[in-house]
C-alpha positions in Angstrom: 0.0 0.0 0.0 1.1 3.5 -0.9 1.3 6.4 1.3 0.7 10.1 0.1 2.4 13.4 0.9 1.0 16.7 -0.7 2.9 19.5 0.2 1.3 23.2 -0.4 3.6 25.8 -1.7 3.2 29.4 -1.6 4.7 30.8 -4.6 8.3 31.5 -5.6 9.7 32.4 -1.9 8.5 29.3 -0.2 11.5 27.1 -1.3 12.2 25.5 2.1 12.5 22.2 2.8 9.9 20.7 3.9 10.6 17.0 5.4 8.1 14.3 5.4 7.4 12.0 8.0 7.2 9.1 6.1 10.4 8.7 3.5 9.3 6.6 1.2 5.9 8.6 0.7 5.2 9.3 -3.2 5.4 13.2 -2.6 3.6 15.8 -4.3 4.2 19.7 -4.8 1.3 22.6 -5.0 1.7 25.9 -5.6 -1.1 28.0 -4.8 0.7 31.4 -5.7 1.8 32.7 -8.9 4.6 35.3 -9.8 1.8 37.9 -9.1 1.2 36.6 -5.7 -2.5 35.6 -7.2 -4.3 32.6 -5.5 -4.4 29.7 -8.0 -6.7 26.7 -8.4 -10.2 28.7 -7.7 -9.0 30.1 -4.6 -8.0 33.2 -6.3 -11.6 33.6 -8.2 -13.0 33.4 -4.6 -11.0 36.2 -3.3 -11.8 38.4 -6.1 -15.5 37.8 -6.3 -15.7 38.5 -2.2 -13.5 41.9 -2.9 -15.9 42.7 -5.3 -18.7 43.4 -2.7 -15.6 45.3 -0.7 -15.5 42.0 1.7 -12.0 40.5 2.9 -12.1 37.5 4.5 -9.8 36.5 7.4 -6.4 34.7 6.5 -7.7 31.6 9.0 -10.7 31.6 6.4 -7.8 31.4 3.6 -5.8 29.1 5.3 -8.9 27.2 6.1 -9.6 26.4 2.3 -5.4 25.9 1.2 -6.2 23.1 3.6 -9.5 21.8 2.4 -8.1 22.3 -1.4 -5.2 19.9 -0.2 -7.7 17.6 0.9 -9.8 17.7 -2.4 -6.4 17.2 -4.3 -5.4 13.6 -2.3 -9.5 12.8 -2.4 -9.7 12.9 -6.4 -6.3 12.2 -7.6 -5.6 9.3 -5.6 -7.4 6.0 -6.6 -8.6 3.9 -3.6 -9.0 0.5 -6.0 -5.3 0.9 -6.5 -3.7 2.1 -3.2 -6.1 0.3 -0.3 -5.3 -2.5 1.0 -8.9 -2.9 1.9 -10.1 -1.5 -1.7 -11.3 2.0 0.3 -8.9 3.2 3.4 -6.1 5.6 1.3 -3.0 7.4 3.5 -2.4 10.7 2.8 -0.2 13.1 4.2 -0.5 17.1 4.3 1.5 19.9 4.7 0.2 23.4 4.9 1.4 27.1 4.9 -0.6 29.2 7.2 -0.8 32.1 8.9 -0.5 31.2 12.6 0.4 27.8 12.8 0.0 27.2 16.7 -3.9 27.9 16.6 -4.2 24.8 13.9 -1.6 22.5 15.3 -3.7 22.5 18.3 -6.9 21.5 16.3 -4.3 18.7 14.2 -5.8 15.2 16.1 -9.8 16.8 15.7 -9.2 17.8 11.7 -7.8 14.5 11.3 -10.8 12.9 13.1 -12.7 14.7 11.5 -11.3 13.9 8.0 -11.4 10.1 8.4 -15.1 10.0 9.8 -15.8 12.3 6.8 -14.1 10.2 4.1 -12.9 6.8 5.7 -9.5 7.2 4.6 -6.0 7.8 7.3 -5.3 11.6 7.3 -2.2 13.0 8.7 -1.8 16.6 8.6 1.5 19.3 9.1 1.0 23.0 9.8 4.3 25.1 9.2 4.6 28.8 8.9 3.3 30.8 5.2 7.0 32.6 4.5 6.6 36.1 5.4 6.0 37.7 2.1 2.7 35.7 1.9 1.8 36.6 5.6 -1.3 38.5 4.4 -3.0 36.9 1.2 -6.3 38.1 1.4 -7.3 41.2 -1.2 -8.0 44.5 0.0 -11.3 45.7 -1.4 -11.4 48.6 -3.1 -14.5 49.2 -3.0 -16.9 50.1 0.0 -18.6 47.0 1.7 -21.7 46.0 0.5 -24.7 47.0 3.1 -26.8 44.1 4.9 -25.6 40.9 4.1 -27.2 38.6 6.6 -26.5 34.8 5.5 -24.5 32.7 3.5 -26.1 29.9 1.7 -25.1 26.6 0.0 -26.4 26.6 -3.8 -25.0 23.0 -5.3 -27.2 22.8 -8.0 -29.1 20.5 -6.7 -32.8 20.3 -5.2 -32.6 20.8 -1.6 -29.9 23.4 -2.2 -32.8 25.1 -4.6 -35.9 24.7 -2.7 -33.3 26.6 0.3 -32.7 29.5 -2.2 -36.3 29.8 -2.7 -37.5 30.0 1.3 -34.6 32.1 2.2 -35.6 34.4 -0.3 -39.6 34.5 -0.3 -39.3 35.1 3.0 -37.7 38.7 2.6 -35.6 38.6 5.7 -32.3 38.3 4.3 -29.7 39.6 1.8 -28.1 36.6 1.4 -24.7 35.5 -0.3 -25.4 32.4 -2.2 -22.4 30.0 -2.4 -21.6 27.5 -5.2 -18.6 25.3 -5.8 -18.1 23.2 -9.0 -16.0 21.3 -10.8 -17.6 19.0 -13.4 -20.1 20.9 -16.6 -23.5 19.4 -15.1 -23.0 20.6 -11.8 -21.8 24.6 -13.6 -24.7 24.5 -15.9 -27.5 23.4 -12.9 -25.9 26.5 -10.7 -25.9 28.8 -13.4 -29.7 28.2 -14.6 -30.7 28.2 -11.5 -28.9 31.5 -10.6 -30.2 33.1 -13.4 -33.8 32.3 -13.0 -33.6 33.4 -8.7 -32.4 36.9 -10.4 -35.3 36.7 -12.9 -37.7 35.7 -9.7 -36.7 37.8 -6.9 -34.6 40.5 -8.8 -30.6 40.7 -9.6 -30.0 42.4 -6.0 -31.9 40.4 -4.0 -28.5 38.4 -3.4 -24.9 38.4 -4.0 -23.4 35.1 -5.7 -20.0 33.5 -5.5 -18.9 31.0 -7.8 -15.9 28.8 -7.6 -14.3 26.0 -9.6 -12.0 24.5 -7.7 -10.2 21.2 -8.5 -7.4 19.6 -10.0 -6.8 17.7 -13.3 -3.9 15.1 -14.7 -2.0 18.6 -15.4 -2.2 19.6 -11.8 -1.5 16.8 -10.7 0.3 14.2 -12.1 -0.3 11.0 -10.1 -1.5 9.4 -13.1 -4.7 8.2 -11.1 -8.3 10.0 -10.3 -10.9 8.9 -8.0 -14.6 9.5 -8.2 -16.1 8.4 -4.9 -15.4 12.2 -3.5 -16.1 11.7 -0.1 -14.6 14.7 0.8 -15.7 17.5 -1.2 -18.2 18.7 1.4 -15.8 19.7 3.4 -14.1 22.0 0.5 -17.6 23.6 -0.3 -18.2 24.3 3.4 -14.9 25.7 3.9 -15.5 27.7 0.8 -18.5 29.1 2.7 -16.9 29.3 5.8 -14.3 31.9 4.4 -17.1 33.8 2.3 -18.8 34.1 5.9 -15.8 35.5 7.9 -15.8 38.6 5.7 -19.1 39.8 6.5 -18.8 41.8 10.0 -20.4 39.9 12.8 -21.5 36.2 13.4 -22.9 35.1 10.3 -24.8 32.3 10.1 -24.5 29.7 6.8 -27.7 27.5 6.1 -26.9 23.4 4.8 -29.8 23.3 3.0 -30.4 18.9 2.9 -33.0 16.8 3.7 -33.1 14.9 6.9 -33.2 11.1 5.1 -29.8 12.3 3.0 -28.0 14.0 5.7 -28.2 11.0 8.2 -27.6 8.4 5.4 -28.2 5.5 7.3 -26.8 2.0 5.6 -29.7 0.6 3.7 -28.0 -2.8 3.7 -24.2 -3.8 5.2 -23.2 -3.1 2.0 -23.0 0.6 2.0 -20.4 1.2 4.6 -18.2 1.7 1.8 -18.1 4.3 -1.4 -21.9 4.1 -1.2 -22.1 5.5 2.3 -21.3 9.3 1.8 -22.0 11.9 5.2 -21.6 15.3 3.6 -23.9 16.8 5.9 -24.3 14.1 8.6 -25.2 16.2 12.0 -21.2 14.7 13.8 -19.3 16.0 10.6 -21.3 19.6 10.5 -20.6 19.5 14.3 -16.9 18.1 14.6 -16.7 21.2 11.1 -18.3 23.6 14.1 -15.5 23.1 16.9 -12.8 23.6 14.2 -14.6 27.0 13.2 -15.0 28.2 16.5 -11.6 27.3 17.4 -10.3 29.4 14.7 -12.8 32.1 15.9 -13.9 33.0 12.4 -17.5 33.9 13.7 -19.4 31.9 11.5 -22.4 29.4 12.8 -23.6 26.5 10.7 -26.8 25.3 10.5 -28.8 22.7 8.6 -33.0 24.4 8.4 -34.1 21.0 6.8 -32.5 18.5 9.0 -35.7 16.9 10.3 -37.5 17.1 7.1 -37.5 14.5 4.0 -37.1 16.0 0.9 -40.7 15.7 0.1 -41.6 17.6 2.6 -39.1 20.3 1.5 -40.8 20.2 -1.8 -44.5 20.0 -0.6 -43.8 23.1 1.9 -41.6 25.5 -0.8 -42.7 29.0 0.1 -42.7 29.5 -3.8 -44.1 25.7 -5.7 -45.4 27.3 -9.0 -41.9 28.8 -9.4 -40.2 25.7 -8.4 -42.4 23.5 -10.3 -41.1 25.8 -13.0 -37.3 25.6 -12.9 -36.6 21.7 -11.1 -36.6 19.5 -13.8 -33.1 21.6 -14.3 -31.5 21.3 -11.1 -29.2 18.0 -10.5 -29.5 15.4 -7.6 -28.1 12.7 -9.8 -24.7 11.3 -8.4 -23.0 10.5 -12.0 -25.0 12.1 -14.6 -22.5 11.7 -17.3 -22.8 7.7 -17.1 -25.8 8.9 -19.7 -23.1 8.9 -22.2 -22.3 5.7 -22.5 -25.5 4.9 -23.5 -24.9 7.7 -26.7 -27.4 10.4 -24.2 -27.1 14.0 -22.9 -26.2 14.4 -19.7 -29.5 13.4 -17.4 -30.0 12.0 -14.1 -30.1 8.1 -14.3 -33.4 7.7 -12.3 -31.5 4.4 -9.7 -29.3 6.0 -7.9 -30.2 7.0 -4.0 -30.2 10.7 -4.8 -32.1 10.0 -7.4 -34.9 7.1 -6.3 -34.6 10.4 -3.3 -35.8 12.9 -5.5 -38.4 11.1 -7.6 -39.9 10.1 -4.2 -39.4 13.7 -3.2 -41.1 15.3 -6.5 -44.2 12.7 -6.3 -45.0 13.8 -3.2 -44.3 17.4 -3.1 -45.6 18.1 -6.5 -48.0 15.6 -7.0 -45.7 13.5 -9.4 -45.5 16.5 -11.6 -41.8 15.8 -12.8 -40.4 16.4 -16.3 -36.9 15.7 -15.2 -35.0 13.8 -18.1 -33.6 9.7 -16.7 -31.5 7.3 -18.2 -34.9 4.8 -17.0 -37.7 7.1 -17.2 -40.4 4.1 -15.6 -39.2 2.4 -13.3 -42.1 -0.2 -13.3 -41.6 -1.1 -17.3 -39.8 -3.8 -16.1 -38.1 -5.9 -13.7 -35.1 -4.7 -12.5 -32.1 -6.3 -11.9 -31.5 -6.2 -7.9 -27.9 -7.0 -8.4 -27.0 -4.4 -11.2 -26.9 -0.8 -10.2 -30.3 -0.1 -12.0 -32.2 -2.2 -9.4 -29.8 -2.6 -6.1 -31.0 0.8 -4.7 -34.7 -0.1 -5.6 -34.9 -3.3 -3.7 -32.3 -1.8 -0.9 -34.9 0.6 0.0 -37.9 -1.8 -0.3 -36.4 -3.9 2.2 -35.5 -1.2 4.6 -39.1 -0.3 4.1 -40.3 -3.3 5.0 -38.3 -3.9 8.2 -39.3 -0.1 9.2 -43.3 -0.8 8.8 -43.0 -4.0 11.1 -41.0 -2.5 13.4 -41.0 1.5 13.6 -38.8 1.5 16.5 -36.3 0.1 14.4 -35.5 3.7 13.4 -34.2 4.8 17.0 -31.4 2.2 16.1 -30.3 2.5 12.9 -29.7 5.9 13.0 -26.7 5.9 15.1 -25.1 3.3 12.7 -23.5 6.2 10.2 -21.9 7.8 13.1 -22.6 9.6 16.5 -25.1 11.6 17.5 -24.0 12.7 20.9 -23.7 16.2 20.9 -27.7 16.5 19.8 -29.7 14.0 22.5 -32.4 16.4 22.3 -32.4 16.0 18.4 -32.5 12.2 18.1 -36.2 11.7 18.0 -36.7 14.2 15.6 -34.0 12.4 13.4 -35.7 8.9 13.9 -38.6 10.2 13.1 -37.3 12.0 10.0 -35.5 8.7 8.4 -39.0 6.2 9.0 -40.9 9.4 7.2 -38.3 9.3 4.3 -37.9 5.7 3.6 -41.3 5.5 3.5 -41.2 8.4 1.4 -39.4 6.8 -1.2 -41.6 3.3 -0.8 -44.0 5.1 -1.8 -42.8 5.9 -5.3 -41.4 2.3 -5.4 -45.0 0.7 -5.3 -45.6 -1.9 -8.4 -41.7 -1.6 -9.1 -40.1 -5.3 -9.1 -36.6 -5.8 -8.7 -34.7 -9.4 -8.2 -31.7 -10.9 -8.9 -30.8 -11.6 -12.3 -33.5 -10.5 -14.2 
């Protein structure tokens, strides 16, 4: 098995050496600085955008996303298949320039705890020093601060992250700054419909948008190998929000817009304790994500609004239907959508996956099964599916879990621990048992009449 060291540079004057605890790591250079002392790989488009609205974020915010762009570089360019010894647990190393490195080494053991509950793979991560020419790196506006920004606001692309746009801004209460990160052409095209019809909706200065690709190909990166589980992208997009947040004066508060059933993920069978089995917004990682912010004292509160709601529920209770009714088809839930083209097709969600037997559960019983999104299997009762082939292992997953749910509702208070803890929220667990029954049942629903079995 391989080990992993990425090593974050800070432009031309940070040509130390840097030694690696493990010598005979396959070690990798970044530079996040160019000549022009300009922030490379996205992080630089983020800074300007902010400065544009006379905001300047805090150099633990910057630091804060070096680090979780570091993460996001050993997450997609290193293959599990090929460097596990168990076919999923990876070692990576990092090192990381920052700005005060005795307030993040204390936080090392929790970010690395963190890291491994959020992506099951062995972190290990180095803090050292930025070299003093790239002490400060964040842009000084040069313009005047933009006037009542109240909330930051995760907008993916996908549903959830949509139907959250809507209520935050029917309701009139807040200038928000709407946050998107991206990396693939689905994901950029959802965000940037879906931007463009809120400003057509609720008017072009109703909110402030910051858009960020952030990523790294086989140029940046030469490993020679990707990886497409991405378990840990969640924590680049909330650290992407995170620094958008410290630079608005005061506490600022950023809304997780997902669905109760999604953000607990509970297994649906053994199986999917593995690259099935994602917790991008399970309550211990937005929690452990929480004590790392407040440690750093960036001021900034996260918060899921939808935790103990299914995503039908979101739906059914949109502060604006007819105008979401209007634009969903278009946003994307799907988790590969460009599997279409093998099959010689656009881009579409494939209809089997769990975020997508989710949303067509979601859409049938918030909208009254009005739903003209485009799937690779557009009836899923046209014929039996194959229970052992990804078109039909989700399907009869979530029928079973259905069924032991219905005879026992109880079950729920159980199973819910089993993607991790739930200490720090006692008062919170009912609501989330509650929440996962109502979803899979939820999704049952939609799966009445549909047959799936082996080999068919």
């Amino acid at each position: 098995m391989r080990r992993f060291s990425f090593i974050g540079r800070l432009g031309p004057h940070d040509n130390c050496r840097v030694e690696t605890i493990q010598p005979d790591a396959d070690v990798y250079e970044i530079d996040f600085l160019d000549d022009d002392q300009n922030m490379g790989f996205g992080i630089g488009q983020a800074l300007s955008q902010l400065a544009s609205f006379g905001l300047q974020p805090s150099e633990n915010g910057i630091d804060l996303v070096v680090l979780a762009a570091l993460v996001n570089a050993g997450d997609t360019r290193v293959s599990r298949k090929l460097n596990a010894q168990d076919g999923w647990t990876r070692e990576i190393d990092l090192y990381v320039p920052v700005s005060d490195p005795s307030s993040w080494t204390a936080n090392t053991k929790s970010i690395e705890a963190m890291l491994r509950f959020l992506t099951g793979d062995r972190w290990r991560v180095f803090f050292r020093d930025r070299p003093s020419k790239t002490m400060t790196l964040s842009m000084a506006p040069q313009i005047f601060a933009i006037d009542g920004l109240t909330k930051v606001s995760l907008l993916s692309g996908g549903l959830d992250s949509l139907v959250g746009a809507v209520d935050l801004l029917s309701s009139g209460e807040h200038f928000p700054m709407l946050i998107s990160h991206y990396w693939d052409s689905e994901t950029a095209n959802a965000q940037a419909y879906i931007l463009d019809r809120l400003k057509n909706r609720f008017g072009k200065e109703s909110f402030k948008s910051v858009r960020v690709r952030l990523g790294f190909d086989k140029h940046h990166l030469t490993t020679g190998e990707k990886e497409n589980t991405q378990r840990g992208r969640s924590f680049l997009f909330y650290s992407l929000a995170t620094l958008s947040a410290s630079a608005i004066n005061g506490q600022t508060n950023v809304d997780i817009p997902e669905n109760g059933l999604i953000a607990l993920n509970v297994p649906l069978d053994p199986l999917r304790f593995g690259a099935l089995s994602t917790r991008t917004a399970h309550p211990h990682f937005i929690a452990s994500m929480q004590e790392l912010i407040d440690s750093l004292d960036l001021k900034v509160r996260l918060n899921n609004p939808y935790r103990h709601k299914t995503k039908g529920e979101m739906v059914a209770n949109c502060a604006d239907k007819t105008f979401l009714e209007g634009i969903v088809a278009n946003s994307m839930s799907c988790s590969s959508p460009a599997k279409a083209r093998y099959k010689k097709l656009s881009p579409r969600h494939c209809g089997y996956c769990v975020p997508c037997l989710i949303r067509r559960a979601s859409l049938k019983a918030g909208l009254d099964g009005d739903d003209e999104t485009l799937y690779m299997v557009e009836d899923l009762t046209g014929h039996v599916l194959a229970s052992d082939l990804p078109e039909g292992e989700h399907v009869r997953s979530f029928q079973l879990m259905a069924k032991r749910i219905r005879a026992n509702p109880s079950l729920a208070k159980i199973l819910i621990h089993k993607p991790g803890p739930l200490n720090g929220e006692l008062d919170a667990i009912p609501g989330y048992a509650d929440v996962f029954r109502r979803g899979v049942l939820e999704v049952a629903d939609l799966l009445k009449g549909v047959r799936a079995q082996p080999g068919a």
